[in-house]
C-alpha positions as CSV (number, residue, x, y, z in Angstrom):
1,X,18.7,66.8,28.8
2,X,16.3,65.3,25.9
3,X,17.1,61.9,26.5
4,X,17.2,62.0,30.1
5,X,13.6,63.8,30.4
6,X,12.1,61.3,27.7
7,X,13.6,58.0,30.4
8,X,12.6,60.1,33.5
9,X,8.5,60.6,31.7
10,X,8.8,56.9,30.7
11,X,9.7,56.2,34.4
12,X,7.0,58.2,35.4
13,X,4.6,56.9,33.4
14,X,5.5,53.1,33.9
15,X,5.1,53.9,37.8
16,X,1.1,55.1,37.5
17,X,0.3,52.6,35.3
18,X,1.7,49.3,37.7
19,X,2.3,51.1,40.7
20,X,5.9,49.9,40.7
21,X,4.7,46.7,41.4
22,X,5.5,47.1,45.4
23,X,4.2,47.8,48.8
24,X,5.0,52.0,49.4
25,X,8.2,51.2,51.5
26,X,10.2,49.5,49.2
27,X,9.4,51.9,46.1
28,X,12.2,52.7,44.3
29,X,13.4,56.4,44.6
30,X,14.6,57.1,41.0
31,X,12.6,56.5,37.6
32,X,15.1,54.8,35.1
33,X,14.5,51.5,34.3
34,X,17.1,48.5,33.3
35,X,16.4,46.7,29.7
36,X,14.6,43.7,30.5
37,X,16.9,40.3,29.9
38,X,15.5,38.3,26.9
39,X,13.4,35.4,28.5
40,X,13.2,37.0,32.1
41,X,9.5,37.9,32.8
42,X,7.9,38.8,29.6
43,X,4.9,40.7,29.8
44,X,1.3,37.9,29.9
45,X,-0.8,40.1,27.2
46,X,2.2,38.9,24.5
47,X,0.4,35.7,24.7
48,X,-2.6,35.3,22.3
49,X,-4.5,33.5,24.7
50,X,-4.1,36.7,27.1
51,X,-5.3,39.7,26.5
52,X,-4.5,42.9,28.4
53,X,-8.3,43.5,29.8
54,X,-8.4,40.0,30.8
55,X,-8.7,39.4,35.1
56,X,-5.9,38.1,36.6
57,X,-7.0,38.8,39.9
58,X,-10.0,40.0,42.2
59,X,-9.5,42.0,45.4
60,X,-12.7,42.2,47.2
61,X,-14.9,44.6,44.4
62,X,-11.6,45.2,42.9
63,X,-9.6,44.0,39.3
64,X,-6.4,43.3,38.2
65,X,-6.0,43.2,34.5
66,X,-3.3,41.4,33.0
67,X,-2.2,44.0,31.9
68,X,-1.6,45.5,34.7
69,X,0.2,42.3,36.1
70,X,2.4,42.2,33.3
71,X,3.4,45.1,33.3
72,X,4.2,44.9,37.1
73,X,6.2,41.9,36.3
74,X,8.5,43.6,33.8
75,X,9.4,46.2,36.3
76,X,10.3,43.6,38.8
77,X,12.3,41.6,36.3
78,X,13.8,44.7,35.5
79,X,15.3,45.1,38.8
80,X,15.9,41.6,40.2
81,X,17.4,40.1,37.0
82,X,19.1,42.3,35.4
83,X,22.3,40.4,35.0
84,X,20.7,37.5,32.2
85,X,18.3,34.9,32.0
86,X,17.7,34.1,35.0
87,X,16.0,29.8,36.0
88,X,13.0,29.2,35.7
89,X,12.3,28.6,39.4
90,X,13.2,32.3,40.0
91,X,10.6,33.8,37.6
92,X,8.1,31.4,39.0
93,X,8.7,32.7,42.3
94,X,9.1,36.2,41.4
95,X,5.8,35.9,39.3
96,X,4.1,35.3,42.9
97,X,5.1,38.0,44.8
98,X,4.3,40.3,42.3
99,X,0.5,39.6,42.2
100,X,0.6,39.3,46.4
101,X,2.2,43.2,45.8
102,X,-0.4,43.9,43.4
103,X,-3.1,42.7,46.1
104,X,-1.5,43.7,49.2
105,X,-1.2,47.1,47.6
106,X,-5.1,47.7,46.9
107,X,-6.0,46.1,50.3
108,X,-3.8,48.4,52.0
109,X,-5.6,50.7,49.8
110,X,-8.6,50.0,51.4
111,X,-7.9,49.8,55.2
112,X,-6.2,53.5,54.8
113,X,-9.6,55.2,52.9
114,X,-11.0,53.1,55.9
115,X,-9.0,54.9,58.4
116,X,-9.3,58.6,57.0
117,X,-5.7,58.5,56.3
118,X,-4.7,61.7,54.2
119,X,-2.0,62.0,52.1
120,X,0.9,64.4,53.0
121,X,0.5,67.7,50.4
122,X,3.2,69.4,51.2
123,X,5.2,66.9,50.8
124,X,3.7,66.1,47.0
125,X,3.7,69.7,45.8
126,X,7.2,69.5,46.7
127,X,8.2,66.5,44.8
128,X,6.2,67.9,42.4
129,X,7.8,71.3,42.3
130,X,11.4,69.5,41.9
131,X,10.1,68.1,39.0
132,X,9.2,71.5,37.6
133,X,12.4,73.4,39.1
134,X,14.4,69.8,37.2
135,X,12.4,70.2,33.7
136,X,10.9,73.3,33.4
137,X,12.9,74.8,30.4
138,X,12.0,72.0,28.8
139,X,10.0,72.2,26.0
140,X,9.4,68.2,26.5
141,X,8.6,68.5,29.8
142,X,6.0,71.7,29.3
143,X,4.0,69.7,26.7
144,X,3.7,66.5,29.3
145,X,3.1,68.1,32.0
146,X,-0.5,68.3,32.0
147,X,-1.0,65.3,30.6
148,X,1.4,63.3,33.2
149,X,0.4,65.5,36.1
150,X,-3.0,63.7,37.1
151,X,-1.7,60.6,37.2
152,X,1.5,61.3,38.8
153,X,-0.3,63.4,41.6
154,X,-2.5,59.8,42.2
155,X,0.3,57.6,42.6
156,X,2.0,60.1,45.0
157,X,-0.8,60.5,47.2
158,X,-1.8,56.8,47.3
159,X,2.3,56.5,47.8
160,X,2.2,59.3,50.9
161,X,-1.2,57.5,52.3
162,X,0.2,53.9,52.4
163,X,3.5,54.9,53.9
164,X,1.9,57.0,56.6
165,X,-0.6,53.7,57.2
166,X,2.6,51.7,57.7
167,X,4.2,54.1,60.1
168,X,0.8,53.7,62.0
169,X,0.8,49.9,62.1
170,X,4.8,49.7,62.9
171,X,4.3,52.0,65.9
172,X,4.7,49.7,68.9
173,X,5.1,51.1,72.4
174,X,8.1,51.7,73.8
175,X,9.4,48.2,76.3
176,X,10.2,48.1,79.7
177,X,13.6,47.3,80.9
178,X,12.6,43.7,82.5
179,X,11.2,43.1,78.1
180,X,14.9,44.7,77.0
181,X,16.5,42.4,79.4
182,X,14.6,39.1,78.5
183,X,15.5,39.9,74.6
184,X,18.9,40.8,75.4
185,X,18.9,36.8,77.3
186,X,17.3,35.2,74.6
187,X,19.8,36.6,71.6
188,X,23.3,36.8,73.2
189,X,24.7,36.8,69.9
190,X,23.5,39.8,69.0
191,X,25.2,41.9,71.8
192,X,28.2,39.7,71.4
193,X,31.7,41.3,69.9
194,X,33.2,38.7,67.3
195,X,36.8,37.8,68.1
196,X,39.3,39.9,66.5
197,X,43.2,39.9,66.5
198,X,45.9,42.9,66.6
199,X,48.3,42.0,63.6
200,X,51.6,43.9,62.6
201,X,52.7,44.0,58.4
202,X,55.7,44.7,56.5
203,X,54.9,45.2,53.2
204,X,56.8,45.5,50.1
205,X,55.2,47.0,47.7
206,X,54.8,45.7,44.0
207,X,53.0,47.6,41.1
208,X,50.5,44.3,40.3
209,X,51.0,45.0,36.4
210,X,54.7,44.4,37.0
211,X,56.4,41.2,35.5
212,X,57.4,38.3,37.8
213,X,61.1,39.4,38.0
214,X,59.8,42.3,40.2
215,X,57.3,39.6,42.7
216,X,60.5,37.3,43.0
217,X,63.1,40.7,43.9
218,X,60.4,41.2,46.2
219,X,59.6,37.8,47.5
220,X,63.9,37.5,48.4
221,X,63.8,40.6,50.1
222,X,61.0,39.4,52.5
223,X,62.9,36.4,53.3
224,X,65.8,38.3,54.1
225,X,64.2,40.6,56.7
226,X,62.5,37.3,58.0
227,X,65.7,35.8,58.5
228,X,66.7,39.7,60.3
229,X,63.8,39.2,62.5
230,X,64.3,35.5,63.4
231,X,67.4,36.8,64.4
232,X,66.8,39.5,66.9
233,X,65.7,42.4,65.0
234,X,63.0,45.2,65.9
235,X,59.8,44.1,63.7
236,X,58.9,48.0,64.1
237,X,62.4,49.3,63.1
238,X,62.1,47.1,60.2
239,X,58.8,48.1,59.1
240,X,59.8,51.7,59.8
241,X,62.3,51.4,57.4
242,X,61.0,48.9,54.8
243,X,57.2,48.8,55.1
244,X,54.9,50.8,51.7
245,X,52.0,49.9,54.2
246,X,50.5,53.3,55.8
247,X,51.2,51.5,59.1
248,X,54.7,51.1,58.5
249,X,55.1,54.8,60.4
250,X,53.3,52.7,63.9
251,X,56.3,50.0,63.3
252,X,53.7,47.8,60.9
253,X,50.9,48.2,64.0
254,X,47.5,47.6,61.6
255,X,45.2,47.9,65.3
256,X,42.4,45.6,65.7
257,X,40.9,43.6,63.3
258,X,37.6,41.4,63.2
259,X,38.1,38.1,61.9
260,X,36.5,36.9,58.9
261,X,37.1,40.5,57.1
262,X,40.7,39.8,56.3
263,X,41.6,38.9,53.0
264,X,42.0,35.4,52.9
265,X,45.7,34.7,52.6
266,X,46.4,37.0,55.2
267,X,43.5,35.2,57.3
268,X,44.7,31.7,56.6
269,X,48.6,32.7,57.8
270,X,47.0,34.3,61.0
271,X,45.0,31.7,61.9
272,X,48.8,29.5,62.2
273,X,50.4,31.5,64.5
274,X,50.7,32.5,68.6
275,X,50.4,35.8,69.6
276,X,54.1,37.3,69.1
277,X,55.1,35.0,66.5
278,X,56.2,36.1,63.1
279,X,55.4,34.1,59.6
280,X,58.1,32.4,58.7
281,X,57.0,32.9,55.0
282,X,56.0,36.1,53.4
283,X,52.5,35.9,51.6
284,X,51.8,37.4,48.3
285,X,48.6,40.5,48.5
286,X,47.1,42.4,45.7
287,X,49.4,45.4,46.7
288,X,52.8,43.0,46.9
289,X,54.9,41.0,49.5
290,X,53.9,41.1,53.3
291,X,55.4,40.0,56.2
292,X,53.0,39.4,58.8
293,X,53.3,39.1,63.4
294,X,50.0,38.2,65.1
295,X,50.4,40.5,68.4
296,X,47.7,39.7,70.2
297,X,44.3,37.7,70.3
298,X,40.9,38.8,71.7
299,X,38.4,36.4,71.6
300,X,34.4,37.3,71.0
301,X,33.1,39.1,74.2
302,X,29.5,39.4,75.0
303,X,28.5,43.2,75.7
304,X,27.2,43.5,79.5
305,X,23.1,44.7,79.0
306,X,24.5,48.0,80.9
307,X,26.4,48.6,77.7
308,X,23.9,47.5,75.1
309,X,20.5,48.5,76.5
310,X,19.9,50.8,73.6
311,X,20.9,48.6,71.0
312,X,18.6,46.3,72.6
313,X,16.0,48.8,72.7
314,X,16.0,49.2,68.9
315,X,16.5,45.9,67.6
316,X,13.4,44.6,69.6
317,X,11.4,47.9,68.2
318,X,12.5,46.9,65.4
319,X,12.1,43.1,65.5
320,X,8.4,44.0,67.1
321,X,7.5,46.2,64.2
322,X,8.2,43.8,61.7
323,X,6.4,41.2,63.3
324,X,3.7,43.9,63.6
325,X,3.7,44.5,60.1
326,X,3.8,40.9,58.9
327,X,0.6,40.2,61.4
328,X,-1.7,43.4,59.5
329,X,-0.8,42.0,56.3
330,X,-1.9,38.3,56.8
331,X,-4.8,40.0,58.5
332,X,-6.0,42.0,55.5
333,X,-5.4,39.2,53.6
334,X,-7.3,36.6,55.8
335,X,-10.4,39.3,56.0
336,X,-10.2,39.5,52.1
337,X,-11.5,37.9,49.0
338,X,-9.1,37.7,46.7
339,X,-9.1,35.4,43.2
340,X,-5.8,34.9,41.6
341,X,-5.7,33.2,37.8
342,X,-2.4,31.6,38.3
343,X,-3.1,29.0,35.1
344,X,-0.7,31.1,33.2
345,X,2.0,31.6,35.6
346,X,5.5,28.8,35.4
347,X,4.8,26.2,38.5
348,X,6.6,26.0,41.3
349,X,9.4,24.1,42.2
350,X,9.0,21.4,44.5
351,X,10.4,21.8,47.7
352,X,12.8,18.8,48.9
353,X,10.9,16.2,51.5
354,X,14.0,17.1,54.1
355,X,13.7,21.0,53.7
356,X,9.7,20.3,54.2
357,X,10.5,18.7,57.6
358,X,12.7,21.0,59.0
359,X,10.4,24.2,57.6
360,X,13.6,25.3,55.3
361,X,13.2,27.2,52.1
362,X,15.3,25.4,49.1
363,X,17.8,27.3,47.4
C-alpha cells in the first residue's frame, strides 16, 4: 500500500505540475508512470544553457517555462517510447506536439473562462472522495493530503471545463437523410462487408513442446485420412471422429470467416482451392496438424443504405465532429499570439521531394 500511494502522489503531483502534457480528451486515466528510456526525451533544464524559469513559449499574456516543457516532455516520452531509445526523428517530432499541447491547452483555457464554462463539482468531489475512500488509512496519504489537495482540485476543474468545452464544440446537428445518403455514396467502402469464406478443419492435435517424432506420427495420420477422403469418405464423419478442433462435433464446420484474419498458413492453402475441394496436403498450426475443405466463398457485399443508415449516421457525426474540432483549434490558434523557442529542440527531418508532391507524411 506504501509503495503504491507514494507512485499514485508522484502521479498526482507530475499531472499539476505539466498538465499531463495533453488536450483534456486524451488524458490518461491512471497516475503510474513508465521509467523514462535513457536518451528518449530528457528533460531541457538538464542543459546548463537552460534553466527551468527560462520561456519557452508565450501564449497571448501567458508563459511556458522550460520547465514546464520539460517536464511535459518526459511524460510523453514516458508513454510513447517506452520500449528503448527511440530515432532521433521521433523525439524531434514528439518534442513539437508537446509544446502545440502545452499551447493548445492554455488557449482552450482561455476561450472556456471566455464562455462561462463551469467545471462539473460533483463530479470532482467524487473523484476526490475515491481518493480518500482508496487512501484514507493511510498515514501517507493523511499527511499529503492538504498539501496535494489544491493543486489536484485545479487540474481537475481545468480538466472537467476543457472536456465540457469540447463536447460543446463537437456538438454538430443531427443530418438529414438526403446528407446520410450522399456520405453513404461517397464512402462505399465503409458500408461494404469484406469477402469471407466458410472453411471445414480436421485437426490433429500436437502438444507444441512435443519432439518431432510426435509432428511426423501426426503429419502420417493426416495423409492417411486425406488419402480416406480422396477416396469417398464423409469429411464430417472424419472430423467427428478424428478432429481435437471444438468444431470437430459440426463435422470440422468452423462458420464464416473474414479474410485476412486467418492465420497465414491456413490463409495461403485457402486461397488454392475451389469451393468443395480438400487440401491435398495437411498444414502444420500452432495447435498441430490440420486438414483443411474450403466450402463455400462469399465475396465482399456492399450493405444496402436501408441497412446501414445508422452506421452512416454516426460515422458522419463522427467524421463532422472531428472536422469540427480540428477547425476550433486552428482557429484559436490563428486568433492567438503565440512565441515558441524551438533553438533547443532536434530539427526536423526533411520530408522526401515525392512525399512533398503528393501531400504524404514520410515514415
Amino acid at each position: 500500500m506504501r509503495n503504491h500511494l507514494r507512485i499514485l502522489l508522484m502521479g498526482v503531483l507530475l499531472a499539476v505540475c505539466v498538465a499531463q502534457a495533453q488536450t483534456p480528451a486524451d488524458a490518461p486515466a491512471g497516475p503510474a508512470a513508465k521509467p523514462t528510456p535513457e536518451g528518449a526525451a530528457k528533460a531541457p533544464e538538464a542543459s546548463p544553457e537552460i534553466k527551468a524559469t527560462d520561456t519557452f513559449a508565450t501564449v497571448n499574456d501567458s508563459v511556458i517555462t522550460w520547465g514546464e516543457y520539460g517536464g511535459a516532455l518526459q511524460a510523453a516520452a514516458r508513454q510513447k517510447f517506452y520500449h528503448g531509445q527511440p530515432p532521433q526523428a521521433e523525439v524531434a517530432k514528439l518534442q513539437r506536439e508537446v509544446a502545440d499541447n502545452l499551447v493548445n491547452r492554455i488557449l482552450l483555457l482561455e476561450e472556456a473562462k471566455r464562455r462561462g464554462i463551469q467545471p462539473d463539482r460533483e463530479a470532482i468531489n467524487k473523484e476526490i472522495a475515491q481518493y480518500d475512500q482508496r487512501y484514507g488509512s493511510s498515514e501517507q496519504w493523511k499527511k499529503s493530503r492538504e498539501q496535494m489537495l489544491p493543486g489536484l482540485t485545479k487540474h481537475l476543474e481545468e480538466r472537467s471545463v476543457l472536456q465540457r468545452l469540447e463536447a460543446q464544440v463537437r456538438e454538430v446537428p443531427a443530418p438529414d437523410e438526403a446528407t446520410l445518403k450522399a456520405f453513404y455514396d461517397k464512402n462505399p467502402k465503409l458500408f461494404t462487408e469484406p469477402s469471407k469464406v466458410r472453411a471445414s478443419v480436421i485437426l490433429l492435435k500436437v502438444d507444441p513442446s512435443s519432439g518431432g517424432g510426435a509432428w511426423k506420427g501426426a503429419n502420417e495420420e493426416a495423409q492417411r485420412i486425406i488419402a480416406k477422403i480422396k477416396g469417398g469418405a464423409s469429411f464430417a464423419e472424419l472430423a467427428k471422429l478424428h478432429s481435437g478442433d471444438p468444431s470437430g462435433a459440426q463435422g470440422g464446420d468452423m462458420g464464416w470467416l473474414h479474410l485476412g484474419t486467418l492465420p497465414g498458413p491456413i490463409q495461403e492453402v485457402l486461397d488454392k482451392l475451389k469451393p468443395g475441394e480438400t487440401a491435398a496436403d495437411p498444414v502444420q498450426v500452432l495447435e498441430g496438424i490440420a486438414i483443411l475443405r474450403l466450402d463455400e466463398i462469399q465475396p465482399e457485399q456492399q450493405k444496402t443504405f436501408g441497412e446501414v443508415q445508422e452506421r452512416a449516421r454516426a460515422l458522419w457525426q463522427r467524421e463532422q465532429a472531428e472536422q469540427a474540432w480540428k477547425s476550433f483549434l486552428a482557429q484559436l490558434r490563428q486568433n492567438a499570439k503565440v512565441q515558441i523557442d524551438e533553438s533547443k529542440l532536434l530539427p526536423l527531418a526533411a520530408e522526401p521531394e515525392a512525399s512533398k508532391a503528393t501531400g504524404t507524411t514520410a515514415h
